[in-house]
C-alpha positions in Angstrom: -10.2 40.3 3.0 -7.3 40.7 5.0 -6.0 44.9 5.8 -3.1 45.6 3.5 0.0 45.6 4.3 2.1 48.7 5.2 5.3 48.4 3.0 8.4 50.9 2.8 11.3 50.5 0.4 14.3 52.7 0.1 16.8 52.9 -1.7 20.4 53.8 -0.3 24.2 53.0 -1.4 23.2 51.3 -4.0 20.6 48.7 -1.8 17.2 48.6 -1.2 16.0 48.1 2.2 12.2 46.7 2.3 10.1 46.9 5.6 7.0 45.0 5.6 4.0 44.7 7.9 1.1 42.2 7.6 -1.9 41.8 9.3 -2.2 38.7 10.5 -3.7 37.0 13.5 -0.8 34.2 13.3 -2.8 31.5 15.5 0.0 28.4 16.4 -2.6 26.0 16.9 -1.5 25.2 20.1 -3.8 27.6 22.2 -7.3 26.8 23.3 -10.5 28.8 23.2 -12.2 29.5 27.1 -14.2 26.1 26.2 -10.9 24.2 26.4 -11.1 23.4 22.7 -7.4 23.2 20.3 -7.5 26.5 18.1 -7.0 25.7 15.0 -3.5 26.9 13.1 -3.8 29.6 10.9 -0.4 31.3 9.9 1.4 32.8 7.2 3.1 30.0 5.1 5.2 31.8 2.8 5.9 35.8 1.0 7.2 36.1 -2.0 8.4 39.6 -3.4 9.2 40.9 -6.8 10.7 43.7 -7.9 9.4 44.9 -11.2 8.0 41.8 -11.9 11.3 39.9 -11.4 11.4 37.6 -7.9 13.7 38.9 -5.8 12.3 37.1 -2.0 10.7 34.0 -1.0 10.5 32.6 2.4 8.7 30.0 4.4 7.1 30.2 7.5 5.7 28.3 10.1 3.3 28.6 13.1 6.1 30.3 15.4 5.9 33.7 14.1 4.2 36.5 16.0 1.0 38.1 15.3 1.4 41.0 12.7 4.5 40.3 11.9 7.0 42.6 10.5 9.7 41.4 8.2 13.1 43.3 6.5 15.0 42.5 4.1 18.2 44.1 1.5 18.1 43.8 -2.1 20.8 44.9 -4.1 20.1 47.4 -6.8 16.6 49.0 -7.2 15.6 52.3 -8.6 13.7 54.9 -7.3 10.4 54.5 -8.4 10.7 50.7 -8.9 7.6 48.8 -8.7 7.8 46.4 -5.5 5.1 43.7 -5.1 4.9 42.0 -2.1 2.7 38.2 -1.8 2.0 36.3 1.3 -0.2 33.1 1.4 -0.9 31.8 4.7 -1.9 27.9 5.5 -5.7 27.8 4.6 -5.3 29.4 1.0 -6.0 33.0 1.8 -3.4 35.5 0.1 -3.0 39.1 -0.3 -0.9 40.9 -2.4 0.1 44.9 -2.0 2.7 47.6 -4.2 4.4 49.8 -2.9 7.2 52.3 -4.9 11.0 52.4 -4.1 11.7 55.9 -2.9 15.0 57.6 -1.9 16.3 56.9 2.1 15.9 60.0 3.6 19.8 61.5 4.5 
């Protein structure tokens, strides 16, 4: 199973600012091992976040994105102590899916 994800939301002038980072090797498929062989692609196809339950993020992703890769993102509204859930899938069927809690931005 894939390390979880490191996820901080906070919540500031009325918006709440989500910072995610997955683990992810990210392979493009377009490197090859030391025997000269094609890698196979193995990426992060899409995240999908929910606050309380309710959808509030979806994206799509392709090969081009960077090992580990750390995606923001502003939702309007949100209450401290909101239950954020955050879903990627990536493009051989394994998924993860980690919580974290809307705090207060620190002033």
């Amino acid at each position: 199973m894939p390390d979880p994800m490191r996820i901080r939301a906070q919540l500031a002038d009325g918006k709440t600012t989500v910072r995610v980072l997955m683990a992810h090797e990210m392979e493009s498929g377009q490197r090859k091992d030391p025997a000269g062989q094609l890698i196979p692609a193995w990426h992060i196809a899409s995240v999908r976040a929910s606050l309380n339950g309710k959808p509030v993020f979806a994206c799509e992703w392709g090969p081009a994105v960077s090992r580990n890769p750390l995606l923001k993102f502003v939702i309007k509204g949100g209450q401290v102590g909101d239950k954020l859930s955050i879903t990627w899938q990536d493009n051989k069927g394994e998924s993860r899916t980690d919580e974290a809690v809307v705090t207060a931005a620190q002033a």
